[in-house]
matplotlib code that plots the C-alpha trace (Angstrom):
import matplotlib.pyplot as plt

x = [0.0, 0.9, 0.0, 0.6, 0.1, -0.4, 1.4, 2.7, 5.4, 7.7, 11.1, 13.9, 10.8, 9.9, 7.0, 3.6, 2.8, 6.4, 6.1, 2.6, 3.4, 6.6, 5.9, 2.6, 4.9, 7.3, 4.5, 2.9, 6.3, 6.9, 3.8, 4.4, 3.2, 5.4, 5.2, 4.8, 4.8, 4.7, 4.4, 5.5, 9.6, 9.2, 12.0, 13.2, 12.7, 13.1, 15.4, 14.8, 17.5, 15.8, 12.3, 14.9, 16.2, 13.0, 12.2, 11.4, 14.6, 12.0, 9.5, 9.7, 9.8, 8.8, 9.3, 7.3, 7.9, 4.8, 3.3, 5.5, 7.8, 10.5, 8.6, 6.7, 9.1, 6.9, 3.3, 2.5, 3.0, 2.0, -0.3, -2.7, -1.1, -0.8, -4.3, -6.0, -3.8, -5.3, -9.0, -9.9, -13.0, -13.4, -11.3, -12.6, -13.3, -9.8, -8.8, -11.5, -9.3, -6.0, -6.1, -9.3, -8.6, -8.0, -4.7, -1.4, -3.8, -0.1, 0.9, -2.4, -0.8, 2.4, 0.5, -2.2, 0.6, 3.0, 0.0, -1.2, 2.1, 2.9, -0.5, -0.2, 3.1, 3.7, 0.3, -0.7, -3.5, -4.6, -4.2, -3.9, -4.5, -5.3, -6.0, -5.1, -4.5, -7.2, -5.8, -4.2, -7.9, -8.0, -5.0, -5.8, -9.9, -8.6, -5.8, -8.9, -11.3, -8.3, -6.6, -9.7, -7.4, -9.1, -9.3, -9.0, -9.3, -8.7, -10.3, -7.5, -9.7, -13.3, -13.7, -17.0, -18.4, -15.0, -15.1, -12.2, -14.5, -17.1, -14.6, -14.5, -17.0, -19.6, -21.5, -18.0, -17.0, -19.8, -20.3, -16.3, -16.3, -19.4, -17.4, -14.5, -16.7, -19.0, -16.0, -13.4, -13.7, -13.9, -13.2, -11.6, -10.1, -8.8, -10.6, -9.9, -10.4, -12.8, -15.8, -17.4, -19.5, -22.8, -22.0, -20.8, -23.6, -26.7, -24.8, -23.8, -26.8, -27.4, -23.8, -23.5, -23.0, -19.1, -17.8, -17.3, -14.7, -13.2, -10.0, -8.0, -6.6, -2.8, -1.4, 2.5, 5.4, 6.2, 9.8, 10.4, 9.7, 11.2, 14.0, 11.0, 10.1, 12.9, 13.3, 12.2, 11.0, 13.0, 13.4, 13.6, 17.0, 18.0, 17.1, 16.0, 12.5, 9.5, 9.8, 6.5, 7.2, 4.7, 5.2, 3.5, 1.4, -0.4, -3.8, -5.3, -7.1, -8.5, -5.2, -2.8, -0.4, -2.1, -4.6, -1.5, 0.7, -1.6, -2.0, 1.3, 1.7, -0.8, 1.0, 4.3, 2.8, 1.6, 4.8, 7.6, 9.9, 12.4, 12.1, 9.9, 8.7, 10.3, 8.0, 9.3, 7.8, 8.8, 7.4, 5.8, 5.7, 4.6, 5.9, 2.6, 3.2, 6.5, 4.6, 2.6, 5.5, 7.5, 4.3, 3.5, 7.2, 8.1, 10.8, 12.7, 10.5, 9.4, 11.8, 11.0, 13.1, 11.8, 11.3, 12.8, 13.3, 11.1, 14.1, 14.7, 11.2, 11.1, 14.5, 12.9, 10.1, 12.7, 13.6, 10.4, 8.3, 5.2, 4.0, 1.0, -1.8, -3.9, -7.4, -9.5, -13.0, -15.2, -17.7, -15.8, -13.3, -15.3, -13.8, -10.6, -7.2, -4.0, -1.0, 1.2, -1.0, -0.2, 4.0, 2.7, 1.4, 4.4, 6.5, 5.1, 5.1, 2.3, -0.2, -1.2, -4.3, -6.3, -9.1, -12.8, -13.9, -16.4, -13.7, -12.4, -9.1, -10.0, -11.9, -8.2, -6.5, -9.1, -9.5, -5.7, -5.2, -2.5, -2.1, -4.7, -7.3, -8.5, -11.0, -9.2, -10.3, -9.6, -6.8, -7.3, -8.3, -4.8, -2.6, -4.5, -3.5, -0.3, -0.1, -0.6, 1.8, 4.1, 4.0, 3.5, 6.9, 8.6, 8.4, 8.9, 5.2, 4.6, 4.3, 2.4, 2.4, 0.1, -1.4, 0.5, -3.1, -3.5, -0.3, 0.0, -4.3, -2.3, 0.2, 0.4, 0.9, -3.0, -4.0, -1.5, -2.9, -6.2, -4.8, -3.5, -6.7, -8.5, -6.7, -6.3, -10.0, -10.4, -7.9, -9.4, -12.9, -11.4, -9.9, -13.1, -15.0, -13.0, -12.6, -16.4]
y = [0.0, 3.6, 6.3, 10.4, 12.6, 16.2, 18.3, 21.7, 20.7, 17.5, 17.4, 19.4, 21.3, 21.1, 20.8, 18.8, 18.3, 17.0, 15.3, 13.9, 12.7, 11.5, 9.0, 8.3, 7.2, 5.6, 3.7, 2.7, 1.8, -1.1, -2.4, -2.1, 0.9, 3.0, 6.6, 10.1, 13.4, 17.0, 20.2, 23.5, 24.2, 27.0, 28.2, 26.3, 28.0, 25.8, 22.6, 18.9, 16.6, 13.7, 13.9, 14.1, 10.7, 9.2, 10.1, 6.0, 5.2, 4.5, 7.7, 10.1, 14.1, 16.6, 19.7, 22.6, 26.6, 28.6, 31.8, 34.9, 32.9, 35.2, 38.5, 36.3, 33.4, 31.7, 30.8, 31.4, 34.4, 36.5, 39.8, 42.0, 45.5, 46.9, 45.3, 47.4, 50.5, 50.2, 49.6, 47.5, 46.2, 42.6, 43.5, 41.5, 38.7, 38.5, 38.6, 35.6, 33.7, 34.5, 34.9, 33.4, 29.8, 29.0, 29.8, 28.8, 29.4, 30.8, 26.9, 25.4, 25.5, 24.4, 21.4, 20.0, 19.9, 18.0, 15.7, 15.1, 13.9, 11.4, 9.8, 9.3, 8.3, 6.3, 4.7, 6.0, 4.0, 6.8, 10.7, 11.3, 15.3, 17.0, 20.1, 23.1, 25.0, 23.7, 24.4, 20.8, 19.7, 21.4, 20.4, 16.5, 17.4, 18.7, 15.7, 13.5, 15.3, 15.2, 11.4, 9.5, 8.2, 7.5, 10.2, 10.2, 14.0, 13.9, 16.7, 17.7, 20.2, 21.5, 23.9, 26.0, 25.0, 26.4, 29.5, 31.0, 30.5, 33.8, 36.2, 35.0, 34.3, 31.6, 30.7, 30.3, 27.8, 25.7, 25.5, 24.4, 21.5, 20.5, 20.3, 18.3, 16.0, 14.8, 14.7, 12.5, 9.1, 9.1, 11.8, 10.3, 12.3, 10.8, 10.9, 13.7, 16.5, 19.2, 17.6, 14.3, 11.5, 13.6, 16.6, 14.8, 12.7, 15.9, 17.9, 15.3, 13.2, 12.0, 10.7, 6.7, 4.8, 4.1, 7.7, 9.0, 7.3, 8.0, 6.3, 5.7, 8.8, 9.4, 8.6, 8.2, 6.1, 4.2, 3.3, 7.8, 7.2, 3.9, 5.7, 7.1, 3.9, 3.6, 7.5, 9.0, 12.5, 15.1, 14.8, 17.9, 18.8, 22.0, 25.4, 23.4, 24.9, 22.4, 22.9, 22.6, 23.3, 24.0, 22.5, 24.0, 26.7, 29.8, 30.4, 33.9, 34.5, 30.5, 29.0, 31.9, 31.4, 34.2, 32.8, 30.3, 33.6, 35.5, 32.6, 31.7, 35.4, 34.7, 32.0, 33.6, 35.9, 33.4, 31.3, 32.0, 30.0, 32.0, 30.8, 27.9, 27.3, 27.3, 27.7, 26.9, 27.6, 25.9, 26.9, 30.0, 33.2, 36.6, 39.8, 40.2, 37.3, 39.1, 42.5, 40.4, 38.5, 41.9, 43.9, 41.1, 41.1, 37.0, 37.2, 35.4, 32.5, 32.1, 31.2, 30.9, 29.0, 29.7, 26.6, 23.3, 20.3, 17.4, 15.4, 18.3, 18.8, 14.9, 15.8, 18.6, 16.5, 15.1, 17.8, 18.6, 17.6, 18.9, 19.2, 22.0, 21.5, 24.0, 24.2, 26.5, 26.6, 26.4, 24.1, 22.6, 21.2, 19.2, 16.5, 17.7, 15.5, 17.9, 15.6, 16.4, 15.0, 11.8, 12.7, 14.2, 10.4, 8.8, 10.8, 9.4, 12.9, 14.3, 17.0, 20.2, 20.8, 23.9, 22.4, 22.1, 19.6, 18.1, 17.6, 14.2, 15.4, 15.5, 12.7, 10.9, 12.3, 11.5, 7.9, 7.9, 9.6, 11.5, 14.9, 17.8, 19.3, 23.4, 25.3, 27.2, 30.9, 30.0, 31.6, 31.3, 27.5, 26.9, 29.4, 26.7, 23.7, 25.3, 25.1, 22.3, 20.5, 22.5, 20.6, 17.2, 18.4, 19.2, 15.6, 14.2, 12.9, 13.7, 10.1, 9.2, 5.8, 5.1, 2.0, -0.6, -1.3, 2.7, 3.2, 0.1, 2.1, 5.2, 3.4, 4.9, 1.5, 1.4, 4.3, 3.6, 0.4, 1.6, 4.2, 0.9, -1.1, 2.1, 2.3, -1.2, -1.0, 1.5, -0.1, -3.4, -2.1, 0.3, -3.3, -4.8, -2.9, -2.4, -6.0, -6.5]
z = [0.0, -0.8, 1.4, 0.3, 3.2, 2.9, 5.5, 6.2, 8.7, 8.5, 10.2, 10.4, 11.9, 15.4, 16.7, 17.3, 13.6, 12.5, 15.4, 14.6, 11.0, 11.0, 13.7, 11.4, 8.8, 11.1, 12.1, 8.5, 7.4, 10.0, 8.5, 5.0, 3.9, 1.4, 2.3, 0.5, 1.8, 0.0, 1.9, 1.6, 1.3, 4.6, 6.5, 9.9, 12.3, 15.1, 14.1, 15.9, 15.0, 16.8, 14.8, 11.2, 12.4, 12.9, 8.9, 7.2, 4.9, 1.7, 2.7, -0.5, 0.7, -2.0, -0.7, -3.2, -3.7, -3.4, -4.9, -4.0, -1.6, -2.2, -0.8, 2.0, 2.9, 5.6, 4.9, 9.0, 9.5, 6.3, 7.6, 5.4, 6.8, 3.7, 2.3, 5.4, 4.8, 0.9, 2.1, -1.1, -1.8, -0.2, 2.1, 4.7, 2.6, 1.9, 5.4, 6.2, 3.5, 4.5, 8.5, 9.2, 9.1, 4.9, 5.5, 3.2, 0.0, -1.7, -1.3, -3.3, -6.8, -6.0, -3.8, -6.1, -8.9, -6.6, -5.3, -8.3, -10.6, -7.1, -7.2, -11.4, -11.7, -7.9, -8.4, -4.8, -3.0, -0.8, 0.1, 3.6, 4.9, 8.2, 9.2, 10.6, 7.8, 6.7, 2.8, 3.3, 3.1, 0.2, -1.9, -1.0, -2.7, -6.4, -5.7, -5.4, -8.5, -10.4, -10.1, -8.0, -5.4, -2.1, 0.4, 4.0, 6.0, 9.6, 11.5, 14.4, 15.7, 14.6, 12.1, 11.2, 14.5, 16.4, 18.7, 16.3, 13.4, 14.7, 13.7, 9.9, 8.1, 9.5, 6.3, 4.6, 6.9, 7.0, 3.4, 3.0, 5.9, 4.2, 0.8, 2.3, 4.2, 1.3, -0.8, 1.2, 1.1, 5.4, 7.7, 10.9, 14.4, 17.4, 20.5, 23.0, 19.9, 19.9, 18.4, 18.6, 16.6, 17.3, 15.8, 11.9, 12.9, 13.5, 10.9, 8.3, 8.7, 5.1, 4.8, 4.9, 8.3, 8.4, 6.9, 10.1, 12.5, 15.6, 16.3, 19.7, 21.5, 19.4, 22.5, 23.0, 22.0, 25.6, 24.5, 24.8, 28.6, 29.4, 32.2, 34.0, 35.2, 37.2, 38.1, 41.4, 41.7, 42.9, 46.6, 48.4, 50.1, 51.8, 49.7, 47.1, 45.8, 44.1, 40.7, 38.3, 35.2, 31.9, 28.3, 25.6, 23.8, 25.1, 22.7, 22.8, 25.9, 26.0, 27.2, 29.3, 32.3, 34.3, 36.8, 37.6, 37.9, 40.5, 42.3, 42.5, 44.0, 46.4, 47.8, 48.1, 50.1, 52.4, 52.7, 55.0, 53.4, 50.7, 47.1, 47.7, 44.4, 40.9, 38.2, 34.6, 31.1, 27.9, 25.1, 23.6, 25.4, 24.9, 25.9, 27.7, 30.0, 30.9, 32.0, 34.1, 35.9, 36.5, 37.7, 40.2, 41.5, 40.1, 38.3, 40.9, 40.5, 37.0, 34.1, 30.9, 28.8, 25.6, 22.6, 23.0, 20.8, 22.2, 23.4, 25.8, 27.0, 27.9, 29.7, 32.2, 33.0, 34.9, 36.7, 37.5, 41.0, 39.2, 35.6, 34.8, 32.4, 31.1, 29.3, 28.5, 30.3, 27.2, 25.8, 23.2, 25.6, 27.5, 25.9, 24.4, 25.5, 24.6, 23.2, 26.2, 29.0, 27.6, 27.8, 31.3, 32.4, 30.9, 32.7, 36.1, 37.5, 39.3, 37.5, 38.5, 36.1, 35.3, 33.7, 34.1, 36.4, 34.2, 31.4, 30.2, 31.7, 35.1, 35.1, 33.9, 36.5, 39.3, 38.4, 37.6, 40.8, 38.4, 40.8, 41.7, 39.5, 40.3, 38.2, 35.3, 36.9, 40.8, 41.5, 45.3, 45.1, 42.8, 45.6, 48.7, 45.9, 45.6, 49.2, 49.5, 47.1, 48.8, 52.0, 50.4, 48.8, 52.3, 53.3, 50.1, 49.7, 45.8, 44.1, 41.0, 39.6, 36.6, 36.3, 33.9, 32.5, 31.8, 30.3, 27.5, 26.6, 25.9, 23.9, 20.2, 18.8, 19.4, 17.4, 14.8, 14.4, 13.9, 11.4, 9.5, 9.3, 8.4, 5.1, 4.4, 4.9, 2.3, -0.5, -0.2, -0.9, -3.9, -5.1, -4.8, -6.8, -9.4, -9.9, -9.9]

ax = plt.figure().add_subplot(projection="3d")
ax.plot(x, y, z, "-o")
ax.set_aspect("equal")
plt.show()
């Protein structure tokens, strides 16, 4: 079988997508499935050796140029400044496209004529695309009109019914998802995203049973986490302060490290000990994060240590007595699973999370017992929480130990797997009825 996936990161790149699809293909390729990538030839800014070494030795990588690369070298970050500055009609039409969720429209041409020559001349058995942008949607449907190779789109997160999607155009939306879901072949997520069977089911009710399917959660590799079996937390000595530490994004004013800043002032005023807490972020950060840690007198106990390749964020997990999650307190993540509470499990470190307590994650991490869960706008209930990891810390009382049973559930074998039989599913049937 030949799979062509349509990406706009792959390694050198860091970052959850590489991440995502090169272990995809890793996966495919230990059971026999030849590999094919394009995506758009972008800058690196942020380089991972490890996820380049992890790249199948038979996967093909066609890397493509894209409409006015040499004025606007990365597709992510092109603004409309001098669009607004021209007020031209459509305006905000062409902002919807651009900003509002198309995205990476400059790479379409470029795409659908890289797609399309692999499929014809590699005899591809299916075209593999994901979104967000959703434009990768796009380039696998004119691949699909134009060659009749079988489709599969994978929704990562919603898309016309997303909170993001009020500020573009609504009707826009809709009428696109409905295009890509009537037009693939199956649209597929992985449990713990922001949507659900009964929403393709209510909205999509006239397509057949079977187009819609919801495979495992992606999970993790176990093999990454191995040493952690046999590595104890940080046990406190003298002057040394519990360290929590954050991996990940910030989004907009859903997912921000404030309430966890205020409340880690409150409890600094409260304790008598000096510099009891260490609190590290790795990731993103914004310059507005900083005002807020300098007007609330913590730059003694905050650290931010900027991007990190994943080797190195499995690395301070180590380090670490505690490890913060945070999630929006919104409808849509109810049921949402971020990919790093699964490395936060593996890690067999205790977790401080910020989440809903109706969510799917709290409800892990109660019947886990995996570490504390506090409402996402309580800052005095996470200062009293913070108090009292604190003391658990003193006499060396923060353990978590995840069951054997939950851990090989979370393995990304199982999701892989499911990926697999998903296409094999799919070919055979192709092979069927063309034979017929």
């Amino acid at each position: 079988m030949k799979v062509l996936i349509v990406t706009d990161l792959f390694p050198p790149h860091s970052g959850g997508r590489s991440d995502k699809i090169v272990k995809r293909m890793r996966a495919l390729s230990e059971m026999g499935v030849k590999t094919f990538v394009i995506l758009p030839d972008m800058p690196v800014l942020k380089h991972d050796a490890g996820l380049e070494a992890l790249i199948p030795d038979d996967a093909v990588v066609e890397r493509t140029g894209y409409l006015l690369r040499k004025y606007f070298p990365d597709l992510r970050n092109i603004r409309l400044a001098h669009g607004r500055m021209l007020n031209i009609p459509g305006r905000r039409l062409v902002e919807t496209i651009i900003l509002g969720g198309l995205g990476f429209v400059r790479w379409l041409p470029a795409g659908i004529s890289a797609g399309v020559k692999l499929v014809r001349e590699q005899d591809i058995d299916v075209v593999y695309s994901v979104n967000n942008p959703i434009s990768l949607h796009f380039v696998a449907f004119v691949i699909k009109l134009r060659t009749g190779v079988k489709w599969v789109a994978e929704f990562r997160d919603s898309w016309a019914a997303h909170t993001e999607r009020k500020r573009g155009f609504a009707a826009i939306h809709r009428y696109l998802e409905r295009q890509v879901v009537q037009k693939s072949d199956c649209v597929v997520w992985h449990k713990g995203m922001r949507h659900d069977m009964v929403y393709f089911n209510e909205t999509y009710n006239e397509m057949p049973s079977g187009h819609f399917v919801e495979l495992s959660p992606v999970g993790i590799n176990l093999n990454e986490f191995d040493h952690f079996a046999d590595m104890p937390t940080r046990i406190k000595t003298a002057d040394e302060p519990l360290v929590l530490n954050y991996t990940g994004s910030f989004y907009a004013d859903e997912v921000t490290p404030i309430v966890l800043l205020k409340a880690l002032k409150a409890f600094l005023q409260r304790c008598p000990d000096p510099s009891p807490i260490r609190l590290i972020f790795v990731g993103d950060w914004e310059d507005r994060f900083q005002n807020v840690v300098e007007e609330l007198g913590l730059t003694e106990a905050v650290e931010c240590r900027g991007h990190a390749s994943r080797e190195k964020c499995i690395e301070q997990y180590g380090e670490s007595n505690v490890l913060f999650l945070i999630l929006a307190h919104i409808p849509c993540t109810s049921t949402a699973l971020p990919p790093n509470i699964w490395d936060y499990i593996a890690s067999r470190r205790s977790i401080l999370a910020l989440v809903p307590p109706d969510s799917k994650i709290a409800e892990i991490i109660s019947s886990e017992s995996l570490g504390w869960i506090v409402h996402p706008s309580d800052v005095e209930g996470l200062a009293n929480c913070l108090s009292d990891i604190y003391q658990k810390y003193r006499v060396n009382e923060i353990k978590t130990a995840p069951s054997a049973a939950f851990l090989d559930r979370i393995d990304r074998a199982n999701s892989e797997k499911d990926f697999f039989c998903l296409l094999r599913q799919l070919v055979l049937k192709d092979k069927e009825i063309r034979s017929s």
